[in-house]
C-alpha positions as CSV (number, residue, x, y, z in Angstrom):
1,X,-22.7,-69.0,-34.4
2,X,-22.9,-65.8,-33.3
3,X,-19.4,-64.3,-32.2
4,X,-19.0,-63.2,-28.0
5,X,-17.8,-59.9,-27.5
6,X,-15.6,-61.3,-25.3
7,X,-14.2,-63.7,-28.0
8,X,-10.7,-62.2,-28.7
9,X,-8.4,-64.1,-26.5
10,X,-10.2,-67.3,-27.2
11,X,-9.9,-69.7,-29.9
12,X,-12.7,-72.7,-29.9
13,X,-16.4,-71.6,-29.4
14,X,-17.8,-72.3,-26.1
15,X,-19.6,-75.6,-25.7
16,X,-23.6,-75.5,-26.2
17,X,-23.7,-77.2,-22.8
18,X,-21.5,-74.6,-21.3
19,X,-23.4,-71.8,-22.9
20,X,-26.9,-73.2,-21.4
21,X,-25.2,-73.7,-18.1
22,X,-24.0,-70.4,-17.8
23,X,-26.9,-68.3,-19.5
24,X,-28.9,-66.0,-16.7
25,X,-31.3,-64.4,-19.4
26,X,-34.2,-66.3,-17.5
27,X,-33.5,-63.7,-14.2
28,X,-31.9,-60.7,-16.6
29,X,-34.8,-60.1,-18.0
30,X,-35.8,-58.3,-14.9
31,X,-32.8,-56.0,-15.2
32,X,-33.8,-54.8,-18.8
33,X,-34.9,-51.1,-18.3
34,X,-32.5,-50.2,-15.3
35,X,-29.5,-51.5,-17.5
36,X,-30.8,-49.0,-20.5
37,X,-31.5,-46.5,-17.9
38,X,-27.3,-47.0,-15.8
39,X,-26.5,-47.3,-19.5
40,X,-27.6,-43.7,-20.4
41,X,-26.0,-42.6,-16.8
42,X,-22.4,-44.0,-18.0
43,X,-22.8,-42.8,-21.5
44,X,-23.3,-38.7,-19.9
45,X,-20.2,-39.2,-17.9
46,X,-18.1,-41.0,-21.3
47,X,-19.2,-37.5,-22.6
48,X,-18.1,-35.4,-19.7
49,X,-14.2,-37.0,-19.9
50,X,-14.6,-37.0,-24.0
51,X,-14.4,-40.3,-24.7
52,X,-17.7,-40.2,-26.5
53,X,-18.3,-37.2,-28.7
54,X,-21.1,-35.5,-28.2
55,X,-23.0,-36.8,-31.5
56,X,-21.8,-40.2,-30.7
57,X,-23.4,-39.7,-27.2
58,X,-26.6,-38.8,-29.2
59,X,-26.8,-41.7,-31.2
60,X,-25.9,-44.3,-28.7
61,X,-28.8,-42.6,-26.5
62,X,-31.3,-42.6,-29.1
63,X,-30.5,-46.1,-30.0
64,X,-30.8,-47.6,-26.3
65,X,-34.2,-45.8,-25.9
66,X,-35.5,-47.2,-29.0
67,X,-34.2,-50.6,-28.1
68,X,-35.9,-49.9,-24.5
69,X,-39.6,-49.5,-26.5
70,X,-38.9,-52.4,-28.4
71,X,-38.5,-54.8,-25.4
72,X,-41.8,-53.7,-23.8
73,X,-43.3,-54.0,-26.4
74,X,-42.3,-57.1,-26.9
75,X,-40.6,-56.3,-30.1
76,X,-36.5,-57.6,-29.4
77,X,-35.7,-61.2,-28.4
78,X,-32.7,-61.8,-26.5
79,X,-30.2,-63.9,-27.6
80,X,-29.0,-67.0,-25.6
81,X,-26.0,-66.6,-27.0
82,X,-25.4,-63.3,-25.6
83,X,-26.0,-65.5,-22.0
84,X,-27.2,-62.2,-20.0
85,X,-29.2,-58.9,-21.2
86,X,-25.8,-57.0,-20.6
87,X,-23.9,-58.4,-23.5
88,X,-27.6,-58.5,-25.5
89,X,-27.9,-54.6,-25.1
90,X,-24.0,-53.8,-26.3
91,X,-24.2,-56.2,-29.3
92,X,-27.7,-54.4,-30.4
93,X,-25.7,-51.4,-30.4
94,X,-23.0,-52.5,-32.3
95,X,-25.0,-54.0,-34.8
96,X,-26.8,-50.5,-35.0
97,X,-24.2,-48.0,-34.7
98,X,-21.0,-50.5,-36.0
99,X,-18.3,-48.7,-33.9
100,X,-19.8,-46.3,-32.3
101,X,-21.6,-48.9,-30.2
102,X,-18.4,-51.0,-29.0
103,X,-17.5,-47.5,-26.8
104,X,-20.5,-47.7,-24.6
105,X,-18.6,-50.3,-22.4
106,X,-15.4,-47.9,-21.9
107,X,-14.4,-47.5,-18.0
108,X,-16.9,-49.8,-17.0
109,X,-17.2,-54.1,-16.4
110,X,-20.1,-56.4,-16.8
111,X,-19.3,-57.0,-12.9
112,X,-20.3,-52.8,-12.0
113,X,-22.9,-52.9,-14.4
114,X,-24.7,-56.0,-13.4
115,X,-24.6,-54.9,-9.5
116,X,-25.8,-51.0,-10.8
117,X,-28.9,-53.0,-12.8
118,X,-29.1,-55.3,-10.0
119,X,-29.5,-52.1,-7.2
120,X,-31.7,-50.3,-9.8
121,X,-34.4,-52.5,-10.1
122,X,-34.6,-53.6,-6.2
123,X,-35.3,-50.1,-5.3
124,X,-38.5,-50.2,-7.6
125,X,-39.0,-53.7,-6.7
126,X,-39.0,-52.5,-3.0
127,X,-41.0,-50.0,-3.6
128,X,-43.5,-52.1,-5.1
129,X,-43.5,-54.1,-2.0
130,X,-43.7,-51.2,0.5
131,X,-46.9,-49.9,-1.3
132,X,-48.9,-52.8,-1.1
133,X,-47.6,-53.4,2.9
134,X,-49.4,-49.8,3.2
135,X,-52.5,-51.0,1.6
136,X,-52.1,-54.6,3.6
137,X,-51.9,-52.3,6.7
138,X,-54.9,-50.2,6.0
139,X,-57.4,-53.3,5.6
140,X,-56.3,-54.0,9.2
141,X,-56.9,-50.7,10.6
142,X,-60.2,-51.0,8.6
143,X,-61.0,-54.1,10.4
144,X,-59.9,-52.8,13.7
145,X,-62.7,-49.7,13.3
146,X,-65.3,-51.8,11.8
147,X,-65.2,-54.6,14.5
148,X,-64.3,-51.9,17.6
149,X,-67.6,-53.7,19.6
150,X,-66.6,-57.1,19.0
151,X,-64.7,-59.0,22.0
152,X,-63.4,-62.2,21.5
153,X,-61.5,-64.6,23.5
154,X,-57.4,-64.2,23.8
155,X,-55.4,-67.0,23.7
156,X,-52.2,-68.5,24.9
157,X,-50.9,-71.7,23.9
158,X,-53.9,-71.8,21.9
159,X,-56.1,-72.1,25.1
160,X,-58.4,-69.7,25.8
161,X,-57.0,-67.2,28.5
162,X,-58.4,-63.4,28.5
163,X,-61.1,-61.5,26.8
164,X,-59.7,-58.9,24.4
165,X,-61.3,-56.2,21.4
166,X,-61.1,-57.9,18.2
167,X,-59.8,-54.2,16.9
168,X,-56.8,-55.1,19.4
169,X,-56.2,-58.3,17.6
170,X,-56.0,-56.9,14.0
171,X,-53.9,-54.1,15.2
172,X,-51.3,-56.4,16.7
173,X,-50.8,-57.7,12.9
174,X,-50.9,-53.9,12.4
175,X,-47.3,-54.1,14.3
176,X,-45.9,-56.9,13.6
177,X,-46.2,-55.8,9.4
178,X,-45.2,-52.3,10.4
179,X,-42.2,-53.3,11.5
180,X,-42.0,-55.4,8.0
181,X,-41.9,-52.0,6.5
182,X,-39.6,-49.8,8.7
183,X,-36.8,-52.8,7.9
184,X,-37.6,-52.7,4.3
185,X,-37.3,-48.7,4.6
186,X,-34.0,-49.2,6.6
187,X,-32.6,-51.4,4.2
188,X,-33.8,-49.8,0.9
189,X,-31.0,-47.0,1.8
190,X,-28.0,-49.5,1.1
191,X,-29.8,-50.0,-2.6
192,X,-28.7,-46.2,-2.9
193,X,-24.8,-46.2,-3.3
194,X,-23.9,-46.6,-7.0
195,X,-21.4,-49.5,-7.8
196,X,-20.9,-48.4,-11.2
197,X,-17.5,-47.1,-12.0
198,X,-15.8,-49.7,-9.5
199,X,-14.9,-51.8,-13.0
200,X,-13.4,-55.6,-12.5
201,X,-12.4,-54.8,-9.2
202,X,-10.0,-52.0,-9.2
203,X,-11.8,-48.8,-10.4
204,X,-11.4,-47.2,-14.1
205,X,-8.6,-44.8,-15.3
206,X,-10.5,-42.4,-17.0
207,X,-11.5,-40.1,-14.2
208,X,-15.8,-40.9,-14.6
209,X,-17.5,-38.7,-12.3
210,X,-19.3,-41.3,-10.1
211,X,-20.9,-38.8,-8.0
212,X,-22.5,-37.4,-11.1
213,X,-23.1,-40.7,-12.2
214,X,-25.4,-41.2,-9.4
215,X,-26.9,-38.0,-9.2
216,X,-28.0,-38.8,-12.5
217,X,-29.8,-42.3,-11.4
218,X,-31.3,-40.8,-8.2
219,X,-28.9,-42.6,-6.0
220,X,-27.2,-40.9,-2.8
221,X,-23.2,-41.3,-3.6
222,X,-20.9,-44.1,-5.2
223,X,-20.0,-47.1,-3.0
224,X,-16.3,-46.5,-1.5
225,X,-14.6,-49.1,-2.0
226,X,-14.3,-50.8,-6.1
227,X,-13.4,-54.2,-5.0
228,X,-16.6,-54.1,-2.3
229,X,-19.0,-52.6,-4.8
230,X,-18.7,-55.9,-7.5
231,X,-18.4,-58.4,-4.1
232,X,-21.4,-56.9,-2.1
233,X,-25.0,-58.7,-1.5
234,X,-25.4,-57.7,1.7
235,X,-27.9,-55.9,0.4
236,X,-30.2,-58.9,-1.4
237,X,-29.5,-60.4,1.9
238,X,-31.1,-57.5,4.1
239,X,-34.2,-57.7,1.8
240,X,-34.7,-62.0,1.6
241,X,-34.2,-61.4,5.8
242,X,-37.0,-58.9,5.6
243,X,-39.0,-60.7,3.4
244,X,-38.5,-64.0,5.3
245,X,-39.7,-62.2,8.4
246,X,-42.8,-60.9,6.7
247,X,-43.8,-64.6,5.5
248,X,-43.3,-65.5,8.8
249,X,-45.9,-62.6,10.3
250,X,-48.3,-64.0,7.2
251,X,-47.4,-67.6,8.4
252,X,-49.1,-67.0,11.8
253,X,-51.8,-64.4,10.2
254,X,-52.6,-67.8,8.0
255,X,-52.6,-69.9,10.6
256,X,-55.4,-68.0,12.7
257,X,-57.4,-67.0,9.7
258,X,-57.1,-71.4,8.7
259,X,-58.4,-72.1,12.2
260,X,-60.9,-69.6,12.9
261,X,-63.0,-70.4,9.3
262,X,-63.3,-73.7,10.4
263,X,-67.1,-75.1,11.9
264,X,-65.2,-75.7,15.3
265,X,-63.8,-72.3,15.6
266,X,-66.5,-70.1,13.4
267,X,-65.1,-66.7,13.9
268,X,-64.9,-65.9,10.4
269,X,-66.3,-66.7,7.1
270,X,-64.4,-66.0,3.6
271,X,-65.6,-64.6,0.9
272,X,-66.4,-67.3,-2.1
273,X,-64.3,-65.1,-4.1
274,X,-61.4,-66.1,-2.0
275,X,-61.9,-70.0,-0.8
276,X,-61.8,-72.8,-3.2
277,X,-63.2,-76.2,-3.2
278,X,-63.2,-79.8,-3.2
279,X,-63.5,-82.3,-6.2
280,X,-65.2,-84.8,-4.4
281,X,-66.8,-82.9,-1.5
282,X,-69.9,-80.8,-2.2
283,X,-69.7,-79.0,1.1
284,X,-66.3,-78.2,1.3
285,X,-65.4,-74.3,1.3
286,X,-61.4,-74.3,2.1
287,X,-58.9,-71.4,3.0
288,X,-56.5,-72.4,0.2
289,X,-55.0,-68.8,0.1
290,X,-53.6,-69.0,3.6
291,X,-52.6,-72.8,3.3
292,X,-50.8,-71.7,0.3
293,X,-49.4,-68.4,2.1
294,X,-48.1,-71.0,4.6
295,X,-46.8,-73.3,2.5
296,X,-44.7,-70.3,0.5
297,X,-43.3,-69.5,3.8
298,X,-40.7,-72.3,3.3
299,X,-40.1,-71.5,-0.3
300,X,-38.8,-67.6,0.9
301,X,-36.6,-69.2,3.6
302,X,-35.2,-71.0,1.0
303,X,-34.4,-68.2,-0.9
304,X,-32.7,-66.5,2.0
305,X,-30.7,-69.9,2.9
306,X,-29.7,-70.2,-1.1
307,X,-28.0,-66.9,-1.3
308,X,-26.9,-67.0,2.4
309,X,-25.2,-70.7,1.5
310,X,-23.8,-69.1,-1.7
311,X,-22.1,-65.9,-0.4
312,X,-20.7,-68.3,2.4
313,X,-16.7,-68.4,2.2
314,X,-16.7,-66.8,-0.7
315,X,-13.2,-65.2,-2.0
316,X,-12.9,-61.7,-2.3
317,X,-14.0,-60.1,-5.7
318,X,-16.6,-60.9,-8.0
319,X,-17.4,-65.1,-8.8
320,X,-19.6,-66.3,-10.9
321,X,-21.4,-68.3,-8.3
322,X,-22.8,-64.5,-7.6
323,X,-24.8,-64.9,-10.6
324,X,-27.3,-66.8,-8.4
325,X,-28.4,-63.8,-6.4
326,X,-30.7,-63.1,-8.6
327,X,-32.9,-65.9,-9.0
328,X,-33.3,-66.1,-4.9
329,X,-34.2,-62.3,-5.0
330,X,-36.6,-62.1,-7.8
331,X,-37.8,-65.5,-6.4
332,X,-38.8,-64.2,-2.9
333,X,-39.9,-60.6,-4.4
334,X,-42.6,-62.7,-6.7
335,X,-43.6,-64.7,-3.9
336,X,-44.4,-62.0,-1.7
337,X,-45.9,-59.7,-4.3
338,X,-48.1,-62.2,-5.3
339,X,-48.9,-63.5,-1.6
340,X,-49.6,-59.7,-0.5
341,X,-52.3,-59.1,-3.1
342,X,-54.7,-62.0,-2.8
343,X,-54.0,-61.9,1.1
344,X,-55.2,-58.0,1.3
345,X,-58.4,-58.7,-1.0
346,X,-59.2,-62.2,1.6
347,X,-58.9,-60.2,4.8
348,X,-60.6,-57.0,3.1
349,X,-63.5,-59.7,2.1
350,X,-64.2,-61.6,5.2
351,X,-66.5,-61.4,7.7
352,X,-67.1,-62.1,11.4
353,X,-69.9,-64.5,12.8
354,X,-70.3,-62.2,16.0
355,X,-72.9,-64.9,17.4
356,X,-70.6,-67.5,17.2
357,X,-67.7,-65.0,18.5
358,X,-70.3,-64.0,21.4
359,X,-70.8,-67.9,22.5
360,X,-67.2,-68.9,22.7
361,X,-66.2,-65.6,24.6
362,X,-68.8,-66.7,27.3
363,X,-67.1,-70.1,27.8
364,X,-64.0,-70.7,29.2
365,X,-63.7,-69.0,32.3
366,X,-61.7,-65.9,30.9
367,X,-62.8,-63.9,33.5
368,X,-61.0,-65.9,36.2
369,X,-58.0,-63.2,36.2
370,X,-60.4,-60.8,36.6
371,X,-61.3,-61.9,39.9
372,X,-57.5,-62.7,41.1
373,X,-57.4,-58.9,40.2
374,X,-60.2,-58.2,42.8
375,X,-58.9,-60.0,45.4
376,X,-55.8,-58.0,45.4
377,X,-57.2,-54.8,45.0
378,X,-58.8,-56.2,47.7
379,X,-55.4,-56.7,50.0
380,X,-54.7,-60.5,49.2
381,X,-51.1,-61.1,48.4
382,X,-51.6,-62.6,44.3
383,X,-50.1,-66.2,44.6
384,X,-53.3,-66.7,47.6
385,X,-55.4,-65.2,45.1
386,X,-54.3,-66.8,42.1
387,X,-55.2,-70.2,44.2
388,X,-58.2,-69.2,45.7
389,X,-59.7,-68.5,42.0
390,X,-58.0,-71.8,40.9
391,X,-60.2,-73.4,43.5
392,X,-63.1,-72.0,42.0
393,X,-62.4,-73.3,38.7
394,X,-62.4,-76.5,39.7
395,X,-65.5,-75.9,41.4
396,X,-67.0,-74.4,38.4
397,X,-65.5,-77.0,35.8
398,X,-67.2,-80.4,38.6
399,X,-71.0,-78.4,38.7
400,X,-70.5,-77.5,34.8
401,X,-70.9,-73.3,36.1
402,X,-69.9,-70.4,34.6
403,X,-67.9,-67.7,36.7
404,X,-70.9,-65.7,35.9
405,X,-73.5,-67.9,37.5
406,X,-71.8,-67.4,41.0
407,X,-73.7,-65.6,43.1
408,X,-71.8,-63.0,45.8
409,X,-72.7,-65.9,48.4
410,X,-71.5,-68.5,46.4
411,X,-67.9,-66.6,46.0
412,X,-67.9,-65.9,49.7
413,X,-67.5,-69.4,50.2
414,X,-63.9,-69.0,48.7
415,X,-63.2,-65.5,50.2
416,X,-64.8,-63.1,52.5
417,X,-63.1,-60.2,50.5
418,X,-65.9,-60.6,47.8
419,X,-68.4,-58.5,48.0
420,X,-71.4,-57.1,45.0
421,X,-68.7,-54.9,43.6
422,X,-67.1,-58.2,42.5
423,X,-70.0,-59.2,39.8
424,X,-69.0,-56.3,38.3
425,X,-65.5,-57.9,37.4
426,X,-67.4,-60.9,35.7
427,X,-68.3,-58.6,32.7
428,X,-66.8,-59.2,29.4
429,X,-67.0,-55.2,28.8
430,X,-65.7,-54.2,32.8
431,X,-62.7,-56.7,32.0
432,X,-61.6,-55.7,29.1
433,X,-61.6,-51.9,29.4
434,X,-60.1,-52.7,33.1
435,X,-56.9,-53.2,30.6
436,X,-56.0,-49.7,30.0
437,X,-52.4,-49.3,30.2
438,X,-51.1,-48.2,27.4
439,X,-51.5,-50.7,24.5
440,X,-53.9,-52.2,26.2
441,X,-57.6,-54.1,25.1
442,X,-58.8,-50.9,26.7
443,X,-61.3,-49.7,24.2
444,X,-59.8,-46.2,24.6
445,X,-56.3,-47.9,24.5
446,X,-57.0,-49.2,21.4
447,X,-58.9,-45.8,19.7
448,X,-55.5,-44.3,20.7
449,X,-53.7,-47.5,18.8
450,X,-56.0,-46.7,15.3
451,X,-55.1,-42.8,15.5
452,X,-51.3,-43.4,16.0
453,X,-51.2,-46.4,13.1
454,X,-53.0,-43.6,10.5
455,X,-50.2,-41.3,11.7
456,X,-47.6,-43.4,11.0
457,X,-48.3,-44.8,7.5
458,X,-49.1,-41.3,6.6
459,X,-45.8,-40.6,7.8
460,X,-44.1,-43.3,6.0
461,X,-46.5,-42.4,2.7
462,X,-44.9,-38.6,3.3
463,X,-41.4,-39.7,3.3
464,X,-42.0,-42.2,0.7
């Protein structure tokens, strides 16, 4: 039985059960290199205050960097019995350096040091994730350019309502994911304050320079208060809200990419690369990676609702129910890793059936606004105008007509105010560059959309 370096107070060995229960190795393994790297941090500042000598400092480094290129190399198992990576690392140290090893832990408690790992590897972590939303975001500005020609129908309530640019489509999920990365930028600034140094709760006594500390570990400043610093997860809560909210945005993207890949729809076809399909049906080609994006929607609410349900009522200072915060966090972060890089190669992939796209605009009577528009340009208060084109509908829908086939006589029967300038209004291309307000279908409008999007991620890939 291999003896805990907490054993001193304690007389019977913990129970296997209890050991198993409360072992956290499974999510501590993410933690590995930013505990080394905190690790080498505290061990400068033991230095500073002389509580390490200066050859001690040089051995205890050498022997965490070694122990560092063993782990990712695969070369040092962890030790359930040693129930986290924390306790692991020390007790590789003592078994290496005997004595000198038990000082690495002076002035500091597992509760700073987990939190310090814990805020460590989130920043990279986050990093990782703000990358790829970049490249997510650059396949839909590609899109938008490539498709700039293409108009397809708008919809509301999933009826067809106004005709739009495809490019203004793809740049709306263009927004919705760029504010996906200004929250995770926002947020990522509360990963900077070092909790290392707070101890149990109360601080240390042996004056550690936490501001040098964090200096060290490329953080802004030490967090202010000791007993916040080992309660805190605000911070994994800020990024499972963020990352909630994106798997909602790639909820809604799956849902449109699901229906428009279907034969009824037809907008789109997925690569083969990207689809799966059936075991019993020859002709089926299905959209499996957004049904599954979809589906793991739930699974990163749940992540946010485990940690939010944890944190709830808890009392101040650190419990052990905090241990959880991990497994939510690393959870989501998988998740969404995983769901951002086959979701950037599917969209980067697919293509668009324009003839089918072309038929479906042409159907519908989008253009009906179009000529409630006229007849107030015209002088018609809009409510008369909005009723007069609903009569025409009808019309339209009893003689199975399109809006187009009226002729200027035929619209005069609903209004005098038409005149030729009104067939002009039932043009897919007049319509939609009629929308030129700003952020507008406009084709200009949405030119002006593309240029502005490269200038901000360029801007966000300055500051990075």
């Amino acid at each position: 039985m291999v003896e805990k370096l907490w054993a001193g107070r304690f007389e019977a060995n913990t129970n296997k059960a209890v050991e198993d229960f409360t072992n956290s190795l499974q999510d501590d393994c993410y933690l590995f290199e930013a505990d080394i790297k905190a690790s080498i941090a505290h061990l400068s500042a033991l230095k500073k205050v002389e509580l390490v000598s200066k050859k001690e400092e040089s051995q205890i480094k050498e022997c965490l960097e070694e122990l560092l290129k063993k782990y990712l190399n695969g070369e040092f198992e962890l030790k359930s019995e040693y129930e986290d990576i924390h306790m692991n690392i020390e007790a590789y140290l003592i078994d290496k350096l005997g004595d000198v090893g038990k000082k690495i832990h002076t002035g500091r408690s597992r509760n700073d040091q987990v939190v310090t790992a814990f805020k460590l590897t989130l920043i990279t972590r986050v990093d990782n994730v703000l990358a790829k939303l970049l490249s997510l975001e650059t396949v839909f500005i590609d899109l938008a350019e490539k498709y700039i020609n293409i108009i397809i129908p708008g919809y509301t309530h999933l009826q067809k309502a106004q005709p739009i640019l495809l490019s203004h489509y793809y740049m709306a999920y263009f927004e919705m994911f760029y504010r996906d990365i200004e929250k995770l930028m926002f947020y990522r600034q509360y990963l900077l304050e070092l909790p290392l140094g707070s101890g149990a709760l109360a601080g240390n006594p042996f004056s550690l320079d936490r501001k040098a500390v964090a200096n060290d570990l490329g953080l802004v400043r030490p967090t202010h208060n000791s007993l916040d610093s080992i309660s805190d997860r605000d911070y994994a809560l800020d990024i499972l809200y963020s990352l909630s909210l994106m798997m909602v945005h790639f909820s809604r993207l799956s849902e449109d990419v699901i229906l428009w890949s279907t034969d009824e729809f037809g907008f789109i076809t997925l690569s083969d690369a990207y689809t799966t399909g059936s075991s019993i049906m020859p002709q089926k080609k299905n959209p499996d990676v957004s049904e599954l994006t979809r589906g793991k929607t739930g699974r990163v609410f749940g992540d946010l609702i485990n940690l939010l349900t944890t944190t709830k009522a808890l009392p101040m200072g650190y419990n052990r129910d905090l241990q959880e915060d991990k497994h939510a966090v690393f959870d989501a972060l998988n998740t969404i890793d995983a769901v951002l890089e086959v979701n950037i190669g599917m969209l980067s992939t697919l293509s668009v059936n324009e003839g089918r796209v072309y038929k479906n605009v042409e159907s519908g009577y989008l253009l009906a606004t179009d000529l409630a528009d006229y007849l107030v340009l015209k002088g018609m208060p809009f409510r008369d105008a909005h009723h007069v084109i609903g009569s025409l509908v009808k019309d339209a829908e009893n003689k199975k007509k399109r809006l187009q086939d009226y002729s200027v006589h035929d619209l005069q029967s609903f209004s005098k105010l038409f005149t030729e300038e009104a067939l002009k209004h039932l043009q897919l291309e007049y319509s939609v560059n009629a929308r030129d307000s700003y952020g507008g279908t406009a084709r200009k409008c949405v030119k002006s959309q593309i240029k502005l999007a490269k200038k901000r991620l360029k801007e966000v890939e300055d500051n990075g």
